[in-house]
N, C-alpha and C positions, 0 to 999 in steps of 0.2 A: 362154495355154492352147494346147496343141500338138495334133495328130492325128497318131497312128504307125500303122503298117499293122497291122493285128490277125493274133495269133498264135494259127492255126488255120483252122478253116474260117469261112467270112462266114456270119451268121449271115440267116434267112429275114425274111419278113416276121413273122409268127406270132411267133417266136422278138425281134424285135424289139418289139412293141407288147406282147409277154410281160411284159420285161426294163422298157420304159418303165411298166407300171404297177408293177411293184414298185419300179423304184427313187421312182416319184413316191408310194408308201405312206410308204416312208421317208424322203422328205423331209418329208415330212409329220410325224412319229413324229419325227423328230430336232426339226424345229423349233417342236414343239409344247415338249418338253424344253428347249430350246434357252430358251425365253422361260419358262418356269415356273425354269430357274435364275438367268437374270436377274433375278428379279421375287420371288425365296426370302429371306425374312425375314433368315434366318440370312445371307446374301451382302449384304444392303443394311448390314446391324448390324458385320460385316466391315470395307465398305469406309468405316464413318464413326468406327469404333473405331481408339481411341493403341492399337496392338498391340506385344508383346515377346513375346521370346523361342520357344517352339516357333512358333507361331501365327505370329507375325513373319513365322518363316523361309517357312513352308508355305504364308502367303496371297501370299507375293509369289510364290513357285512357279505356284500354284492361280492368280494374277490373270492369268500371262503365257500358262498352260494356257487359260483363256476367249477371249480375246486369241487364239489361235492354233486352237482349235476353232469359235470364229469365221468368223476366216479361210478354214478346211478347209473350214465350211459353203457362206460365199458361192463357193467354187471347183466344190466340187459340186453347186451349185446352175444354177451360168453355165454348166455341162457339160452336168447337166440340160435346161437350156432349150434350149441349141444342140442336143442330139439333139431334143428336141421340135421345134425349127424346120425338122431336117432332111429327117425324118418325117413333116411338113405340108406339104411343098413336092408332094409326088403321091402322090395315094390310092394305087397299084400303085406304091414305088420304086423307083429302077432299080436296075442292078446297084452303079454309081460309089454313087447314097445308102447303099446296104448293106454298101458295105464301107465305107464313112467312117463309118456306124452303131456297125458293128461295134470297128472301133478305138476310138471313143468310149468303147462301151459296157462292152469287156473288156477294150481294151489300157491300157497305164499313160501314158494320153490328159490327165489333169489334171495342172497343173504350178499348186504352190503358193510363191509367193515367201516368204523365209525359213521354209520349215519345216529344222529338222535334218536332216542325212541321216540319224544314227542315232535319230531318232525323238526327243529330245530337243528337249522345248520352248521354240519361239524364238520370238520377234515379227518379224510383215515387216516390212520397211524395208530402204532404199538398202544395197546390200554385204552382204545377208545372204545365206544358201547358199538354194537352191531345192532342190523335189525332187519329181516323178514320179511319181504314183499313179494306181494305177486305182481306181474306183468304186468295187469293193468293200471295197479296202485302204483307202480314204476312208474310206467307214464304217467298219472295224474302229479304226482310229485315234481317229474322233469319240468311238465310243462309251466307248474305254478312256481317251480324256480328261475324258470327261462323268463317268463312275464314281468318277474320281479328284478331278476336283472337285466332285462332290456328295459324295463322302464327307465330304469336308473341311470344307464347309459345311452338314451336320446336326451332322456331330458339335461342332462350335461351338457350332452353335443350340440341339441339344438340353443342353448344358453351360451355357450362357445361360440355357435355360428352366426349369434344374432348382436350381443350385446360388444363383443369388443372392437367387429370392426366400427358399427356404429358411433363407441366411443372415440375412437380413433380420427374417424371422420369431423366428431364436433371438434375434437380438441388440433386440428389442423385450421378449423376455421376459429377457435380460439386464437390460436398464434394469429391468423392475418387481422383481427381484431384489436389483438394488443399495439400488432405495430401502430395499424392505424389512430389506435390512441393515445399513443408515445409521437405521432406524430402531427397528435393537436393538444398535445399539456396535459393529457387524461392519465396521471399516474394514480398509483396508490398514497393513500394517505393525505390525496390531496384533491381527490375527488372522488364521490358515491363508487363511478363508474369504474373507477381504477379499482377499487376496493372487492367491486364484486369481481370484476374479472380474476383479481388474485383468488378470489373463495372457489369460484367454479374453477380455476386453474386445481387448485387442492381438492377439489371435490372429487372430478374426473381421474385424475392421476390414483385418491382410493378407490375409487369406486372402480378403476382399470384391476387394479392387482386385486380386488375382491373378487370378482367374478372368475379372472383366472386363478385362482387358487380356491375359491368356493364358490361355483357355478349354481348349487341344488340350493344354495341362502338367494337365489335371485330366480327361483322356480316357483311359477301360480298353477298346484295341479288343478284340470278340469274337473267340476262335479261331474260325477255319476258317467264320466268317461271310462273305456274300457280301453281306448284304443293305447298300446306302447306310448309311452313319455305325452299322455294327454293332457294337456297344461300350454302356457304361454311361459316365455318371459316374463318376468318381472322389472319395465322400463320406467318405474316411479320415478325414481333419483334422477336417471336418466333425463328424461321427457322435464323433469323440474329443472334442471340443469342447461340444458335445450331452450327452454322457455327462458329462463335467466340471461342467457348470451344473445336470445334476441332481444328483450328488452335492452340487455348494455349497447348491440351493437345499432340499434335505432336513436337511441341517445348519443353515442358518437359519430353516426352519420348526421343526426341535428345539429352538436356541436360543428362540423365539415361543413354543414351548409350554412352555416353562421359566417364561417372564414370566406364562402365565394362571394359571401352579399352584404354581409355586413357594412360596407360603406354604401349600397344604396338602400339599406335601412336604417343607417343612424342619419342619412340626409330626408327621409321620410319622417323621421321621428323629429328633426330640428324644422321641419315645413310644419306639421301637426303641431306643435308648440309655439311655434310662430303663427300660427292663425290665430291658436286661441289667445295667446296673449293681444292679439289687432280683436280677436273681438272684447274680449275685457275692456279694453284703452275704446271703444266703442261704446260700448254699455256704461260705464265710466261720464263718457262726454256727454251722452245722451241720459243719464240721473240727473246732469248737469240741468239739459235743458229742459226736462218734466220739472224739475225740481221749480226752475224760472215760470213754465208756461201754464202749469196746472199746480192747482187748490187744492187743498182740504181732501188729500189722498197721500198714502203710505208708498213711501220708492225704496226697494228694499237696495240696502248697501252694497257694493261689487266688490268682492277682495281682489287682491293684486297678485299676480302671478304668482307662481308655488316655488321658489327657491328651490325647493327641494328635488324636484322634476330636472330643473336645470343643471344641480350638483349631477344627479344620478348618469344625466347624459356628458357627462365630462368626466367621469367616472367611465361610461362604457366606450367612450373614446380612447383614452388614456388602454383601458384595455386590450381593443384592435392596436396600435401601436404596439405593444409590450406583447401581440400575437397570443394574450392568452385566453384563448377560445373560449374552452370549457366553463369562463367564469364569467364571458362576456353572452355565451348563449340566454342561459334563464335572466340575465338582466335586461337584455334587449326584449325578449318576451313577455316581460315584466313593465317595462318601460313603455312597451306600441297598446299596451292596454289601456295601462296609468295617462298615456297621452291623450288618445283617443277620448275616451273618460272625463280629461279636463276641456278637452273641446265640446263637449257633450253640455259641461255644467258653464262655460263659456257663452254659450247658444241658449242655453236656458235662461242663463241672470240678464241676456240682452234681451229677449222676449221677454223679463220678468220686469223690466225697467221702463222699456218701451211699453208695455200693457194701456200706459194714460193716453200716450199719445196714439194710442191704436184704435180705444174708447172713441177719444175727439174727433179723429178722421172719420170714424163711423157715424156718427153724429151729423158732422157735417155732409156727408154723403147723403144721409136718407131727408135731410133738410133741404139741401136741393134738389133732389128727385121730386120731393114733394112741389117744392115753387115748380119742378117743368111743368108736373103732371097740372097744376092749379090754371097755369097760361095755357095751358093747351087744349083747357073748358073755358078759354076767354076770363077768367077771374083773377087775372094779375092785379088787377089794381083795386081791388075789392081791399077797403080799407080795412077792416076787421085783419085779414090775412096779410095785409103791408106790416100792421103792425107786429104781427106776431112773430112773423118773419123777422123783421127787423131787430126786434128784444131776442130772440133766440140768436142770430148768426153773431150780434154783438157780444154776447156772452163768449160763444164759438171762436169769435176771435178775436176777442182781448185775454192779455195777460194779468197776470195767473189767471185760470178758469177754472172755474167751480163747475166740475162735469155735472154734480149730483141736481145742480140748479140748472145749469145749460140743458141738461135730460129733460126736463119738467117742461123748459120753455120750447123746447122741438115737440113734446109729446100737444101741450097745448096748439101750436102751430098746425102737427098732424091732426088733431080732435077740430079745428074747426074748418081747416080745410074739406075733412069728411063731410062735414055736415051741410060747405056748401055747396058740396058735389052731391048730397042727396042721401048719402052713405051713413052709415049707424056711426055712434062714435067711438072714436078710439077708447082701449079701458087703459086705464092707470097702470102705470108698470113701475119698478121699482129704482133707482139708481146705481151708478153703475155695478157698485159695490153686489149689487141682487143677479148682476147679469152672468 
């Protein structure tokens, strides 16, 4: 360690016992830090971890950084004490103390073996470059080394203290997963569900030993943060992984709820099929008799139930038997739609058959409303209206019936009933076909 003549004026007594209590706060302050990063979880877990990759590279950086902040200390420390010894030697010191004070204190008086000249971090030892600092450049150095590696050293620990137990935890509720799906047929190879469980089983297990052996590859530093190790986690894989085992294990709780009810849903789905097939056989009988009782109208054809529906459900029977869930799940969901559905188009072809006989009823409805409404102004026997009456309700109800002509003969019957009730006449309206 060298003493150069101080650049400027020498400084006083005041101005030196000033300088010697701050820089003795700051040695204090640094090597209070100095030993909290020694002694920092995350630095101990470093240096006993098999590290790769980012990590690898940046704790040996980070190690050679401590190693050389170090260094910087014990040199500003030995500088330290030699001013304090110089300053003890006479209460009033002389001029010679005061200026070897001064150069101490503000000239670039410390001389550090291997440090970088460009600042870049070296270890002493034999043949390395030395280099020149004053006290206060000392400190700016320690501290921009300390920053760097504590950064380095939370951001590990906190990566450590976040992501593996969490791993751990999903991959416990993995296992009670698989069993549960070894305990409804849900293997691999033989179902989706089995399949992913085995991928997030390999996913977690890398993803386990990546983080403990390279913590800093699963570190988000904070923009424009200053604070030590400012950044999150990086729970991407994770949270993907997470999300993945809930979707399997909703699918194997479906498949599970399939097994407690499954027999009062395939008897729901044989009732649902069993309707619609009674309304078919309905619609069916009733083509029969539009076909008999009405004219010169379009009855559309009724198919006969769907085989197909019937295979599927002796199919998802066959599979409750044989307990195998997982296959019987999506077919029974499959199935209560498809049922439903044929009931749906069941109900429609009978209302689509029945349509004539719906026409005629209506017909005959609004034909007698009109004879009440006519006897009830005293004009029942009003011959004009006997007869019209008469020629319309025959049409009405004789077989086959020509709604399109029966229409005409009610419309005629309503047109002059109006008119002998005093009333405007009824207008022309079109057949049923118009309706």
């Amino acid at each position: 360690m060298g003493v150069t003549d101080p650049a400027g004026p020498v400084m006083d007594r005041d101005e030196v016992d000033r300088a010697l209590a701050r820089l003795g706060a700051e040695h204090e302050a640094i090597e209070t830090s100095l030993l909290a990063l020694q002694d920092h979880a995350g630095r101990r877990l470093l240096e006993g971890a098999e590290l790769t990759g980012v990590t690898e590279e940046r704790w040996a950086a980070t190690e050679a950084s401590i190693t050389l902040l170090w260094a910087y200390f014990d040199a500003y420390s030995g500088a330290l004490r030699t001013a304090r010894e110089i300053r003890a030697r006479r209460r009033w010191s002389s001029r010679e103390d005061l200026v070897e004070l001064t150069g101490l204190l503000r000239g670039e008086s410390v001389t550090v073996p291997g440090a970088a000249a460009a600042g870049t971090p070296a270890l002493p030892g034999p043949g390395r470059l030395s280099q020149s600092f004053s006290l206060a450049t000392l400190v700016d150095r320690m501290n921009e080394l300390y920053a760097t590696g504590l950064d380095m050293v939370v951001a590990a620990d906190a990566v450590w203290s976040a992501l593996p137990a969490r791993i751990d935890l999903l991959a416990a509720e993995l296992q009670r997963t698989r069993r549960l799906a070894h305990s409804v047929g849900v293997r691999p190879g033989e179902h989706p569900a089995g399949d992913d469980l085995e991928r997030v089983t390999r996913t977690l297990t890398r993803l386990r030993a990546e983080v403990i052996s390279d913590p800093l590859a699963f570190w988000v530093p904070a923009q424009g943060s200053s604070a030590p190790g400012g950044g999150r986690p990086d729970t991407t894989v994770y949270d993907r992984e997470a999300r993945a085992l809930d979707e399997v294990r909703r699918e194997i709780e479906a498949v599970l709820g399939v097994r407690q009810d499954a027999e009062q849903r395939l008897i729901r789905l044989r009732d649902v099929l069993s309707r619609a097939d009674r309304t078919l056989a309905e619609a069916r009988t009733a083509r029969g008799e539009v076909l008999a009782k009405i004219a010169a109208t379009e009855v559309p054809v009724v198919s006969g139930p769907p085989t197909a529906l019937q295979e599927q459900l002796a199919t998802a029977a066959e599979y409750r038997r044989q307990a195998r869930w997982h296959r019987l799940s999506p077919l029974l969901e499959s199935l209560e739609q498809k049922a439903e559905d044929e009931l749906q188009r069941a109900r429609e072809s009978l209302t689509a058959v029945t349509a004539p006989l719906a026409v005629r009823a209506e017909l005959r409805g609004r034909l007698d409303a009109y004879k009440a409404k006519v006897a009830r102004h005293g004009l029942a026997e009003d011959p004009l209206l006997v007869e019209r009456y008469d020629a319309a309700r025959r049409m009405l109800w004789s077989a086959p019936c020509d709604l399109r002509v029966a229409e005409q003969a009610v419309l005629r019957y309503q047109q002059a009933a109006a008119e002998s009730l005093g009333g405007s006449r009824v207008p022309e309206q079109g057949g049923p076909e118009g309706r």
